[in-house]
Each structure stands twice: as C-alpha cells, then as structure tokens.
KEKE-3310 file (N, C-alpha, C; in steps of 0.2 Angstrom, whole numbers, plus 5000, padded with zeros to 4 digits):
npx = (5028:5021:5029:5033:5044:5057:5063:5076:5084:5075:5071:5057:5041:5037:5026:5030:5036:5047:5060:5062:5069:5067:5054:5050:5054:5061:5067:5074:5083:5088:5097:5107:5112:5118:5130:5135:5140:5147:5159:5163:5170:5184:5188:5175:5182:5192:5187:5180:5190:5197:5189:5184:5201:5198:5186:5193:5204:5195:5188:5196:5201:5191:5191:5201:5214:5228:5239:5246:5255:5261:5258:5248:5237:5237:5232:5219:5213:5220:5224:5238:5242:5234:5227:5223:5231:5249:5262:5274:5281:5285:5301:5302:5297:5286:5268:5252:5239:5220:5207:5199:5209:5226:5241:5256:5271:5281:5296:5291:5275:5263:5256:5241:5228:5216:5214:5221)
npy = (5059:5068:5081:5095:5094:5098:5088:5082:5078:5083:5094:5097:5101:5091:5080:5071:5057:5064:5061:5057:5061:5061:5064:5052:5036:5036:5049:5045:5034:5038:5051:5042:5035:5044:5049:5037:5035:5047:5042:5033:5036:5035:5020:5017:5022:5015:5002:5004:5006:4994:4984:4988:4987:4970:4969:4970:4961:4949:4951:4950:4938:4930:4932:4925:4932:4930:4937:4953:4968:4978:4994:4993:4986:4997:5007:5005:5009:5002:4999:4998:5002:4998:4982:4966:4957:4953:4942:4930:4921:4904:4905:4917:4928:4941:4938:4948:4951:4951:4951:4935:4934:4932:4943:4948:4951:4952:4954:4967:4961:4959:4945:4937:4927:4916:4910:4897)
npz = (5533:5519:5508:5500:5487:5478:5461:5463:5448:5437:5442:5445:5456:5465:5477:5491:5502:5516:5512:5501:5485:5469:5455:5450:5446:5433:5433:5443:5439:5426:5434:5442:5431:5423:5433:5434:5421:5419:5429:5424:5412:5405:5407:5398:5387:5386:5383:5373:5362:5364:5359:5346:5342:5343:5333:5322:5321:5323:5310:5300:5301:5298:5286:5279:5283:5291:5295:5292:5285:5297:5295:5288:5296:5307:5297:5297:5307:5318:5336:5345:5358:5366:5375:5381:5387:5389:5385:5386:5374:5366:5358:5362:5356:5360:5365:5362:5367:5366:5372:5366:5355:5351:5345:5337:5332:5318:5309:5300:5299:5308:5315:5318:5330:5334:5352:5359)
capx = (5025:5023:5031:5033:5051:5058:5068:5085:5087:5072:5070:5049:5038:5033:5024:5031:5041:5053:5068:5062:5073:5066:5050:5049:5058:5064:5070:5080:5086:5093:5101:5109:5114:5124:5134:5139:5143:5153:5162:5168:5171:5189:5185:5173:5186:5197:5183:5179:5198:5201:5183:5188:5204:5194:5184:5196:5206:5190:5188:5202:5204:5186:5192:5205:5220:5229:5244:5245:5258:5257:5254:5240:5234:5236:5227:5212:5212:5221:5226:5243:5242:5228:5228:5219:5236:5253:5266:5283:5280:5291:5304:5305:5290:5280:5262:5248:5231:5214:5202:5199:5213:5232:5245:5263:5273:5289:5299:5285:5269:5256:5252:5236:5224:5212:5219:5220)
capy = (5065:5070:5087:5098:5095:5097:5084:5082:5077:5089:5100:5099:5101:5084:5078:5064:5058:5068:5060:5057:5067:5062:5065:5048:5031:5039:5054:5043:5030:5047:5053:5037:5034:5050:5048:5033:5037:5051:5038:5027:5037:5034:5015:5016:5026:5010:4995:5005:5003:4987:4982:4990:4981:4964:4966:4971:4956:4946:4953:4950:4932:4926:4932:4921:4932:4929:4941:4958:4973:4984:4999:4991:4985:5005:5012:5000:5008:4997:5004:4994:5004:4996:4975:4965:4955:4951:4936:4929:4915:4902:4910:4923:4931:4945:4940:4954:4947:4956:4945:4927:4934:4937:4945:4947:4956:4949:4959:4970:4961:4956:4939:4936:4920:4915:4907:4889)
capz = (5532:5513:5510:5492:5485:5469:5458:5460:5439:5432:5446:5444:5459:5469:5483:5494:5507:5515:5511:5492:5482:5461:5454:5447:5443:5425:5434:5449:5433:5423:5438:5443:5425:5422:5438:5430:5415:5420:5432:5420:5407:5406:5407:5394:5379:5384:5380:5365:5359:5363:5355:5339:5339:5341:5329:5318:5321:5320:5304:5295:5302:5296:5279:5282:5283:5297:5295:5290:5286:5302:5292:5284:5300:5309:5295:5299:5313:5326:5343:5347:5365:5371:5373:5390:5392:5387:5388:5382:5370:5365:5351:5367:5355:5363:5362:5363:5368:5367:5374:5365:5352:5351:5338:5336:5326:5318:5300:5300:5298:5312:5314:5322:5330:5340:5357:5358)
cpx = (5026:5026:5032:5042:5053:5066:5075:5088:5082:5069:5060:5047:5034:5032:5026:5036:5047:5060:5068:5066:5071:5058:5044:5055:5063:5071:5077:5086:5093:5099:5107:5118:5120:5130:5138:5142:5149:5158:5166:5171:5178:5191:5181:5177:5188:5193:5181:5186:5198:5193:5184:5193:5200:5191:5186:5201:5201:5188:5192:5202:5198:5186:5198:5211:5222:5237:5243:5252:5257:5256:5249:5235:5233:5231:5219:5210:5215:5226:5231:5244:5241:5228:5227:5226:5243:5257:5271:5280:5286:5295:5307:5300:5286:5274:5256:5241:5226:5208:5204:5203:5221:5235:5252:5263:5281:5288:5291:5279:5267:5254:5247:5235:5221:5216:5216:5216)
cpy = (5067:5082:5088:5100:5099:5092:5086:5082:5082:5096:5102:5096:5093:5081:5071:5064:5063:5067:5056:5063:5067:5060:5058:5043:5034:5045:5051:5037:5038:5049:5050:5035:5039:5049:5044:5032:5041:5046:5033:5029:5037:5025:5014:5017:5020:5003:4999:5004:4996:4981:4983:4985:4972:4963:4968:4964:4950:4946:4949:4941:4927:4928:4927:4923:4934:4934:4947:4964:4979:4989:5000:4992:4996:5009:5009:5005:5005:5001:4997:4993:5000:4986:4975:4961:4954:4944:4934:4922:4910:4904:4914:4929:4934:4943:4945:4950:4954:4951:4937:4929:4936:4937:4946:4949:4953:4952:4961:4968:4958:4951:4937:4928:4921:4911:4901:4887)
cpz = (5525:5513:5501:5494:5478:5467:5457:5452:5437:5436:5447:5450:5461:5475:5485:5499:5509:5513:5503:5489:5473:5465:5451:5447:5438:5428:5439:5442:5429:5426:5439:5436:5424:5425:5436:5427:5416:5425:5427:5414:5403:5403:5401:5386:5378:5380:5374:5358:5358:5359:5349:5335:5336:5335:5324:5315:5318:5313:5299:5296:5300:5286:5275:5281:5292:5299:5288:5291:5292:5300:5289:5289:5305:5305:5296:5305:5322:5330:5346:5353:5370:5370:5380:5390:5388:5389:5382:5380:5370:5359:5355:5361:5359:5360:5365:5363:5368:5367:5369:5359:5352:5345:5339:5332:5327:5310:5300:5299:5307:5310:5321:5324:5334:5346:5358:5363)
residu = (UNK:UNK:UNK:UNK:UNK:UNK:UNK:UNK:UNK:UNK:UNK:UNK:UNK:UNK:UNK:UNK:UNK:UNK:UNK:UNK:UNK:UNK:UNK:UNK:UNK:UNK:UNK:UNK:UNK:UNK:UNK:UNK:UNK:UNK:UNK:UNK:UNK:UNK:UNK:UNK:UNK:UNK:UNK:UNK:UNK:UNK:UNK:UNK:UNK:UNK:UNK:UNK:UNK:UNK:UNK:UNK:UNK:UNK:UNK:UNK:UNK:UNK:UNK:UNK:UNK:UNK:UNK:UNK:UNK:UNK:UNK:UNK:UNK:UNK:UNK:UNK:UNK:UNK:UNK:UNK:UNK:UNK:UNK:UNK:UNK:UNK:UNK:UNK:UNK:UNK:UNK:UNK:UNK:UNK:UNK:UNK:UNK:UNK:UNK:UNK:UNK:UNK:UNK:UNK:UNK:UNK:UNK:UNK:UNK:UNK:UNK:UNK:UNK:UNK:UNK:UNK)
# end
C-alpha cells in the first residue's frame, strides 16, 4: 500500500511503500553515508596521521635521504604517536613501522626504509 511519508535525510513529501523511509537513492546514499562518517570519525583522524607520516617518509627516502634529525623530521610534521606496528630489532633497536616503511631513532636522528 503506498502511503505519503516524508524523508528521513531531506524531510520532502513522498509517495511509496510503507516501510520506505528516503525520497530517493541520493537521499538513502546521504543518510547512510553520514552515519558512517560520524562512526568512524576517530578512525579516520588516525589514517590521516599515519598517512601523513608515510608520505613524508616516502618523501624524503625518494630523495634519497634516508636519515633525518628528529627536530627536522617533527617540524615536517611527523606524528611519532601514531605507527601500524612495532618490534625489537637486532642491536635490541625499537623499530616503528607505518605500513611498507620503518624508522628508528638512535643520537638523535631517525633513520628510515622501506621493509625488506
């Protein structure tokens, strides 16, 4: 039985089943979308970090420096916090991963690479 509702996302008058709730695809896409967004949003601040870092590492290591003063490296912008894994090296070296890259820090510089 069609019946007169109004959209859940824009609220405008529409005719359709009764257990339709948008006025359209665009409006159920929208709605859908938001929820989303607002759901991850937490989630997304962090892959924008750890995105940053990468391609700041990337950066620097297609220039071909491959070690960096960590003061240099921070005013670049790099987020130390944030990193997808860590592990004990041999030397007993902390290495910090961010995806297909890790770095290290020994006498103050940061020495980056791609992972073997």
């Amino acid at each position: 039985m069609d019946t007169n509702r109004n959209c859940k996302r824009c609220g405008e008058r529409f005719v359709g089943r009764s257990d339709k709730i948008f006025c359209c695809d665009s409006c159920r896409n929208d709605y859908h979308n938001s929820l989303r967004r607002e759901r991850n949003k937490g989630m997304n601040r962090v892959n924008g970090i750890l995105s940053r870092n990468r391609e700041i590492i990337r950066s620097l290591l297609s220039k071909g420096i491959e070690s960096i003063d960590a003061r240099e490296l921070s005013m670049l912008a790099f987020d130390f916090d944030h990193f997808t894994s860590v592990d004990k090296r041999i030397l007993g070296r902390t290495c910090y991963h961010i995806y297909e890259y890790y770095y290290y820090s020994a006498n103050g510089e940061v020495h980056f690479s791609l992972k073997e």
